[in-house]
KOLNU-613861 format. One record per residue (C-alpha): x, y, z. Coordinates in Angstrom, 2 decimals, m for minus. Example, Ala and Ser with C-alpha at 12.3 -4.5 7.8 and 13.67 -1.06 7.14 Angstrom:
BEGIN
tiza xx:12.30	yy:m4.50	zz:7.80
tiza xx:13.67	yy:m1.06	zz:7.14
END
This chain:
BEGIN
tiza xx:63.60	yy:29.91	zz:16.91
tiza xx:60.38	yy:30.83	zz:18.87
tiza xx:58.54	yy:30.06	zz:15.47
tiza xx:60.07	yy:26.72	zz:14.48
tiza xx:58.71	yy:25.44	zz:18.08
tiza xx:55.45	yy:26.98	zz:17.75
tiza xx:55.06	yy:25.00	zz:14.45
tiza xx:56.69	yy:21.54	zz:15.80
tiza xx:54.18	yy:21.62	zz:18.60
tiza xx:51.03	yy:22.45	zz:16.69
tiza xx:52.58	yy:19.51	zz:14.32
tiza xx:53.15	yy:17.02	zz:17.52
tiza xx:49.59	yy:17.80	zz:18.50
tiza xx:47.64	yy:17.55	zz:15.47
tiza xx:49.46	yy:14.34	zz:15.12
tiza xx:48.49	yy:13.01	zz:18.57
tiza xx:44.78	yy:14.24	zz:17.72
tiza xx:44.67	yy:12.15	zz:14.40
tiza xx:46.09	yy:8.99	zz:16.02
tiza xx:43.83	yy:9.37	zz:19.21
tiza xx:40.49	yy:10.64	zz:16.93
tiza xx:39.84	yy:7.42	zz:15.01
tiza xx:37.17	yy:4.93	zz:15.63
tiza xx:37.71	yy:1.63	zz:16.57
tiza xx:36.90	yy:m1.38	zz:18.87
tiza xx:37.33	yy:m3.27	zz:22.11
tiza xx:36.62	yy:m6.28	zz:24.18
tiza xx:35.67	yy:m7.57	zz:20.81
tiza xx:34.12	yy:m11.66	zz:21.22
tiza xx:33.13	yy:m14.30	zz:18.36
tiza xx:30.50	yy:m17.27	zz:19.53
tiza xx:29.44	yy:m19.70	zz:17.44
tiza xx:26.54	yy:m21.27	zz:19.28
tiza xx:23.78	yy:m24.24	zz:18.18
tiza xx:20.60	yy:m24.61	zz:18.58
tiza xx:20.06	yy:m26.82	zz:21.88
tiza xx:23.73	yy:m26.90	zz:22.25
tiza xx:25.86	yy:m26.34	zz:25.52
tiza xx:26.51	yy:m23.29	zz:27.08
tiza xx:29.51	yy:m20.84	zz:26.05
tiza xx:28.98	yy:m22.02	zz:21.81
tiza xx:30.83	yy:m24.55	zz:19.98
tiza xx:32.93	yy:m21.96	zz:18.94
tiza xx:34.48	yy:m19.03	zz:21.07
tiza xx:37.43	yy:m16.56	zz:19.74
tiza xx:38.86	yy:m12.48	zz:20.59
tiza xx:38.70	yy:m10.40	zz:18.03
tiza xx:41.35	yy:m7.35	zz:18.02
tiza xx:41.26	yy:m4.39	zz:15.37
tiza xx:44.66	yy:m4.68	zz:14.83
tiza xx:44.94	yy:m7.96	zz:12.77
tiza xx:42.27	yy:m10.61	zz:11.45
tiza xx:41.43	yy:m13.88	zz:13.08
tiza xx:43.19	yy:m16.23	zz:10.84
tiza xx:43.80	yy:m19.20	zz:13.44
tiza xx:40.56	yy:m20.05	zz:13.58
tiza xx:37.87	yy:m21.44	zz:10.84
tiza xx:34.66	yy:m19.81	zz:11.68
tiza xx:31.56	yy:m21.91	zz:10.34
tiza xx:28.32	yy:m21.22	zz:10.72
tiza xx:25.93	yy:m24.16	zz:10.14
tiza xx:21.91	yy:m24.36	zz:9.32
tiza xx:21.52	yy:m24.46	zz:13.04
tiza xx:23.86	yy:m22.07	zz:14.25
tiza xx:23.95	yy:m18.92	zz:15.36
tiza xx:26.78	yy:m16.16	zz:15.16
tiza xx:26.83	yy:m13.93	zz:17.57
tiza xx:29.41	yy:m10.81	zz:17.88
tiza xx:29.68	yy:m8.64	zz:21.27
tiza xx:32.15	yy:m5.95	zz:21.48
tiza xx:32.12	yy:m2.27	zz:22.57
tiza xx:32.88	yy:0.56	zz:20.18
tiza xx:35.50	yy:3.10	zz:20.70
tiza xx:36.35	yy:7.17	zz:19.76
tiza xx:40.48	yy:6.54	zz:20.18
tiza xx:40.91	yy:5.46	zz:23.48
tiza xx:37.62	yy:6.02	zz:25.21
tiza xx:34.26	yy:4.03	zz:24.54
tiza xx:31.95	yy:5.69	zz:23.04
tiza xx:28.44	yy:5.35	zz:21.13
tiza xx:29.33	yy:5.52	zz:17.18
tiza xx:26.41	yy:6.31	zz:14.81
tiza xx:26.59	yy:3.22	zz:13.19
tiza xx:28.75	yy:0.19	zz:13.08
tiza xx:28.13	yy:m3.05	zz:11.54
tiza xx:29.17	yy:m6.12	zz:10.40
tiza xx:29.51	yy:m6.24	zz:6.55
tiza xx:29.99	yy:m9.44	zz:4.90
tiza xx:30.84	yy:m9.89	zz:1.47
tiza xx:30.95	yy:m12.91	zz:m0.92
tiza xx:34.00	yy:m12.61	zz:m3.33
tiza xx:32.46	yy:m14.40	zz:m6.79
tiza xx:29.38	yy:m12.52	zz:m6.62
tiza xx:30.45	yy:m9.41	zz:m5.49
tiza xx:27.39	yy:m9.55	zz:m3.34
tiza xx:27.62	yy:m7.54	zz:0.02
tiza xx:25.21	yy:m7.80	zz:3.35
tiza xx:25.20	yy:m5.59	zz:6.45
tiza xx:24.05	yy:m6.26	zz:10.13
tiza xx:23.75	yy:m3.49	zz:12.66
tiza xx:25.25	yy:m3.81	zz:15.94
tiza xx:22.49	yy:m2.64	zz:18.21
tiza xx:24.86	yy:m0.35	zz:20.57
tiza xx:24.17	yy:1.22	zz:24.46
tiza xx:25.19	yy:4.75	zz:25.31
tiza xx:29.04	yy:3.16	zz:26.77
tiza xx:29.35	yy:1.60	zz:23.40
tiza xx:28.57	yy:m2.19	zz:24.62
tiza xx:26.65	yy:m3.45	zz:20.95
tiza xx:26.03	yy:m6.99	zz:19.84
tiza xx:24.69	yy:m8.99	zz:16.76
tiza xx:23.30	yy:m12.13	zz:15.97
tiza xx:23.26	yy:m13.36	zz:12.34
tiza xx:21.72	yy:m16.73	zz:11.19
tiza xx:21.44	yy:m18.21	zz:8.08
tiza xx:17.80	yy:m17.70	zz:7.77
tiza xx:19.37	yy:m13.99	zz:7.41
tiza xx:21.47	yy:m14.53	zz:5.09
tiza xx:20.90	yy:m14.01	zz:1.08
tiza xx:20.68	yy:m17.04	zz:m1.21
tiza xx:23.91	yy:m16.11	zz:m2.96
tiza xx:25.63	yy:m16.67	zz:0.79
tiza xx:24.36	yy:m19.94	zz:1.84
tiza xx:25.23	yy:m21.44	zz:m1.70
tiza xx:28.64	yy:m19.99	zz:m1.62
tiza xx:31.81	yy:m22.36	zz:m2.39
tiza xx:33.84	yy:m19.60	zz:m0.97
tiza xx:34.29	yy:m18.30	zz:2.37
tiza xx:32.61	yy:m14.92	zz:2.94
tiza xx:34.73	yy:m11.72	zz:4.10
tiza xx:33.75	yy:m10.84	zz:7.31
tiza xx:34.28	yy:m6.78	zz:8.31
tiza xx:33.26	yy:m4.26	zz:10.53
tiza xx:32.73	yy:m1.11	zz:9.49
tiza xx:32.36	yy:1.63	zz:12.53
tiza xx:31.70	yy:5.16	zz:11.70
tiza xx:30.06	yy:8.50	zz:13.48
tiza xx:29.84	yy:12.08	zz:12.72
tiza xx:32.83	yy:14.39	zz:13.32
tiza xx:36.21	yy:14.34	zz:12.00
tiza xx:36.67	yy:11.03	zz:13.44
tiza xx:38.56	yy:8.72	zz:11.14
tiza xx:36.20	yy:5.72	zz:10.52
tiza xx:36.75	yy:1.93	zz:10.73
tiza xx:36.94	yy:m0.77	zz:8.23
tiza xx:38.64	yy:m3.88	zz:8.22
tiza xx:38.18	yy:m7.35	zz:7.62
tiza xx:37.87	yy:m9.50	zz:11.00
tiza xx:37.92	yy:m13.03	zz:10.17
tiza xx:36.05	yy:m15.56	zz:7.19
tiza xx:32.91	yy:m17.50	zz:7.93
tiza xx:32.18	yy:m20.48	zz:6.11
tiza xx:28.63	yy:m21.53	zz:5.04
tiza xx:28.00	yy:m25.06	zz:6.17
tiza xx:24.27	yy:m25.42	zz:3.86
tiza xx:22.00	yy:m28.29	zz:5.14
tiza xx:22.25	yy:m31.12	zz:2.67
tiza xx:18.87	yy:m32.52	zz:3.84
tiza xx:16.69	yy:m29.38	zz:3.06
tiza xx:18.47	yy:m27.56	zz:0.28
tiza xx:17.74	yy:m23.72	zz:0.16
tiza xx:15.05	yy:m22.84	zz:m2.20
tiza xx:16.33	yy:m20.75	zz:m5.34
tiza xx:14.54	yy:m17.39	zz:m5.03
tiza xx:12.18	yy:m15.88	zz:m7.60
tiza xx:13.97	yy:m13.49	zz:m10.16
tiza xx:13.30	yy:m9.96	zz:m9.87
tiza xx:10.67	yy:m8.03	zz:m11.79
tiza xx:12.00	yy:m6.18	zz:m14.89
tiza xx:10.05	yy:m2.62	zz:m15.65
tiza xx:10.08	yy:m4.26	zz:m19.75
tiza xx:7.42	yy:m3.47	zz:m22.43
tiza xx:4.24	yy:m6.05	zz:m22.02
tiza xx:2.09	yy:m7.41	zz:m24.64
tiza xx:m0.47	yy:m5.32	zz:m26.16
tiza xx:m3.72	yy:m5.30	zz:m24.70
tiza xx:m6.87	yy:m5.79	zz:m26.59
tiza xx:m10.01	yy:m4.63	zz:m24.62
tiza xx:m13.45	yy:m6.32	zz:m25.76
tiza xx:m16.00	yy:m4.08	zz:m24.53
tiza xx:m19.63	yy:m5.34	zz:m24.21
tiza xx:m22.25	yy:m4.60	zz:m26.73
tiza xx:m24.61	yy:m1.43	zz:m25.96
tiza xx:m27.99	yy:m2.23	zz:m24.19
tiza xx:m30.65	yy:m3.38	zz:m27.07
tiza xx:m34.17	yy:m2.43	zz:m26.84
tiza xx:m36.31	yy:m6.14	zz:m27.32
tiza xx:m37.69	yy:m6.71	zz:m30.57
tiza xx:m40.43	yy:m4.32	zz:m32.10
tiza xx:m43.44	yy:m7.13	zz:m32.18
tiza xx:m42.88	yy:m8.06	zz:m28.10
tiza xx:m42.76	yy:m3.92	zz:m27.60
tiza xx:m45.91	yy:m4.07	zz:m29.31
tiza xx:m47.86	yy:m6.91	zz:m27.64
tiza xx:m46.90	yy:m5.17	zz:m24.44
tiza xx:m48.13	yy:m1.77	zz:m25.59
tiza xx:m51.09	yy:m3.48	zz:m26.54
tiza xx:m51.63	yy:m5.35	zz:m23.39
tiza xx:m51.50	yy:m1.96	zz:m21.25
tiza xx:m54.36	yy:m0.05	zz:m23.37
tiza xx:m56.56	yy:m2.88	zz:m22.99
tiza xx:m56.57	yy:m2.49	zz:m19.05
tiza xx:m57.67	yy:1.58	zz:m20.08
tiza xx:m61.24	yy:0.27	zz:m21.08
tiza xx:m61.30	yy:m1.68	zz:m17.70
tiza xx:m59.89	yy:1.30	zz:m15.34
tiza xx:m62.60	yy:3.33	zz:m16.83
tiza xx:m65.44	yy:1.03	zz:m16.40
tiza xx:m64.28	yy:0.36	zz:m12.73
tiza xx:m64.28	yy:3.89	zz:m12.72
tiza xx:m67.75	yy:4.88	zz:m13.50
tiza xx:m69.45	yy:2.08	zz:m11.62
tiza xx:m67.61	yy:3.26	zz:m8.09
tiza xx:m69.67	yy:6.74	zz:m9.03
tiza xx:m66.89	yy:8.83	zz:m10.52
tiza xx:m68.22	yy:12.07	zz:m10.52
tiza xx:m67.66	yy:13.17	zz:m14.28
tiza xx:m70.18	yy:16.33	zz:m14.18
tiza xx:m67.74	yy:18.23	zz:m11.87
tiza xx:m64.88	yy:18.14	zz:m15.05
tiza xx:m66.03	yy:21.14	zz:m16.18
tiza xx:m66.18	yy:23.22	zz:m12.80
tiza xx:m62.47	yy:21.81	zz:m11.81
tiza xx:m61.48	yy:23.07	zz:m14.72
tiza xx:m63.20	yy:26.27	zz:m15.10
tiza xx:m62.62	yy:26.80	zz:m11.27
tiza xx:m58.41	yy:26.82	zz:m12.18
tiza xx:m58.18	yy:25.96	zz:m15.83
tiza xx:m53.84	yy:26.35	zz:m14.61
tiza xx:m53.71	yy:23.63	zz:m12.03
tiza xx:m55.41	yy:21.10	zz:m13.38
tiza xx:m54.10	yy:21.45	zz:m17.62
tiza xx:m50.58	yy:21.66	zz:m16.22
tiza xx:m51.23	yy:18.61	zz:m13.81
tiza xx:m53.03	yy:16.25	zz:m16.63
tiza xx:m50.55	yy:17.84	zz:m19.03
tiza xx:m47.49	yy:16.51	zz:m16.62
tiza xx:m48.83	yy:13.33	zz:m16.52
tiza xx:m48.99	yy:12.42	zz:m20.22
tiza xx:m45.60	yy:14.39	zz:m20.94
tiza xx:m43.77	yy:11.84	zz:m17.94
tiza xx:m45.58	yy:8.76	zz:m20.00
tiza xx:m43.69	yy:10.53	zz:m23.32
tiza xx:m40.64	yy:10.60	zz:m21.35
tiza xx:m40.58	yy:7.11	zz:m20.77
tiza xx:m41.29	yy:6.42	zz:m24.17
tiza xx:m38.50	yy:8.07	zz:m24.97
tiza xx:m36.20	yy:6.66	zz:m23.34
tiza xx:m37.20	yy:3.54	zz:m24.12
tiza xx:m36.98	yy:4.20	zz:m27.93
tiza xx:m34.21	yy:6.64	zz:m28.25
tiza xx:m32.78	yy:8.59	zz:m25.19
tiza xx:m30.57	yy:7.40	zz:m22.93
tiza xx:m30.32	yy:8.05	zz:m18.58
tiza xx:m28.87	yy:11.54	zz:m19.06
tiza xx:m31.05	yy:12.84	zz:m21.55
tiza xx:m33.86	yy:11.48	zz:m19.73
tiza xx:m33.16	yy:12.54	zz:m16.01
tiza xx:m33.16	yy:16.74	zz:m16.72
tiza xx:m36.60	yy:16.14	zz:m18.92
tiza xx:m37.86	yy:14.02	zz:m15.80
tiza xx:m36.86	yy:16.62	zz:m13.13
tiza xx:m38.56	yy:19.07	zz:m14.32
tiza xx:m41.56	yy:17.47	zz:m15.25
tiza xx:m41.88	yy:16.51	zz:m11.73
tiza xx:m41.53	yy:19.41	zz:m10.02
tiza xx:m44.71	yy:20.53	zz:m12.72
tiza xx:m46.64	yy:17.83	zz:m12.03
tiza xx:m46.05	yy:18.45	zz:m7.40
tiza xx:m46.55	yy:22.36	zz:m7.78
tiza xx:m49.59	yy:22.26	zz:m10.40
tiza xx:m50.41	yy:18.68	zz:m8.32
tiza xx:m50.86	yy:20.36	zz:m4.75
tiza xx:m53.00	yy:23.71	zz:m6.33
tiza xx:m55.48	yy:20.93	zz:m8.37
tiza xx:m56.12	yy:19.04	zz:m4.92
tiza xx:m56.40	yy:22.47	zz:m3.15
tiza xx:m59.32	yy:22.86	zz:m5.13
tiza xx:m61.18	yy:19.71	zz:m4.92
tiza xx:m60.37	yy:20.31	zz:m1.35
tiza xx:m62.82	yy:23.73	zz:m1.62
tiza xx:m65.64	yy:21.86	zz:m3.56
tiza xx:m65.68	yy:18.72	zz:m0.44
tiza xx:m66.02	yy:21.49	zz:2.32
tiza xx:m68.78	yy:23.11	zz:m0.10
tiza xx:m70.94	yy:20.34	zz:0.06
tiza xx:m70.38	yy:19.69	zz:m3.73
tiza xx:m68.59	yy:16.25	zz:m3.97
END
């Protein structure tokens, strides 16, 4: 006996606990306002969880604006839920759109929908759309979803929506043919020539200039018997960079020719400072 009315009162109050746990709503208000229209909406109803608002024909013109307050509820005591929102859902299509309540600690939330927010497949809707809130939270809270009421489209006549773009498949595209540009051409052989030409004709010149500003030839062979080194590898660098340049010109391209280059330089600095160290010795001497 003691055991039947342990079990009929830990059957009484899970009962009580799963009709008291659910989520649901209160103080629930529909206003259907316009833009520059009077105060309290064109349109004003209650909302209750219980049933849907079927007395009423809820329409929400191009310059309206629907606007839901109502405060959210853990059984019988308000209360925060983790989300709620108003779903609606157009019955050809299939097409479903949700709007969050934005909700206070006590549960107070509210949402305004327009038809700017609305999807093209709504506004152009024959059929009313199926209005529902859906309330929810975590816990073993039963959550809510029913429909509320229908709202009917009204679409301005004068400014027809525009049709959106259609969606971007991820398809095979066409094949793509790349036309690369032709390699760099060195200019004909003839204006290489007359070029080449033109340069060693200035030699004759730079040498004449040379000898009439009183280029001291004699000292040639003390520079180089003074450090034979310095000055070969200096002379030596200079005519190898004017090979270099030749080459690439003719047959090498910018990698082959920078390594050659580099190191050819640093020949032509190191065996370049010793040569002028030593013309530096012969000017204190007295000899230049």
């Amino acid at each position: 006996m003691r055991v039947q009315s342990t079990l009929a009162l830990a059957a009484l109050s899970l009962c009580s606990t799963c009709l008291g746990a659910g989520w649901t709503f209160e103080d629930a208000t529909l206003t259907v306002s316009s833009k520059g229209g009077e105060v309290g909406g064109q349109v004003k109803e209650k909302l209750t969880p219980s049933s849907a608002l079927t007395s009423t024909s809820i329409s929400l013109g191009p310059a309206d604006s629907l606007k839901i307050v109502l405060t959210t509820t853990e059984g019988k005591t308000a209360k925060r839920a983790h989300q709620a929102f108003l779903t609606l859902h157009e019955p050809v299509t299939g097409l479903e759109e949700s709007f969050q309540f934005s909700l206070k600690e006590n549960g107070k939330g509210k949402v305004e929908v327009t038809q700017k927010d609305l999807p093209y497949q709504f506004i152009t809707s024959d059929k009313p759309l199926k209005a529902s809130f859906v309330i929810a939270s975590f816990g073993s809270a039963t959550p809510y979803k029913e429909h509320a009421f229908d709202l009917s489209i009204e679409a301005d006549q004068s400014a027809p929506p525009a049709a959106p773009s259609p969606a971007e498949r991820y398809t095979s595209k066409p094949e793509i043919h790349h036309q690369f540009k032709d390699d760099p051409r060195s200019p004909p052989r003839i204006i290489s020539l007359l070029f080449t030409l033109a340069v060693l004709a200035t030699v004759p010149v730079l040498l004449g200039t040379w000898l009439f500003l009183g280029a001291n030839v004699d000292h040639l062979g003390k520079a180089f018997g003074a450090n034979p080194v310095a000055h070969g590898l200096f002379f030596g660098s200079i005519i190898a960079m004017e090979g270099v340049f030749f080459m690439y010109y003719t047959v090498w391209n910018l990698f082959q020719t920078l390594p050659v280059a580099v190191v050819i330089a640093v020949v032509a600095y190191v065996s370049g400072s010793r040569a002028l160290t030593e013309v530096q010795d012969r000017r204190l001497a007295g000899e230049r």
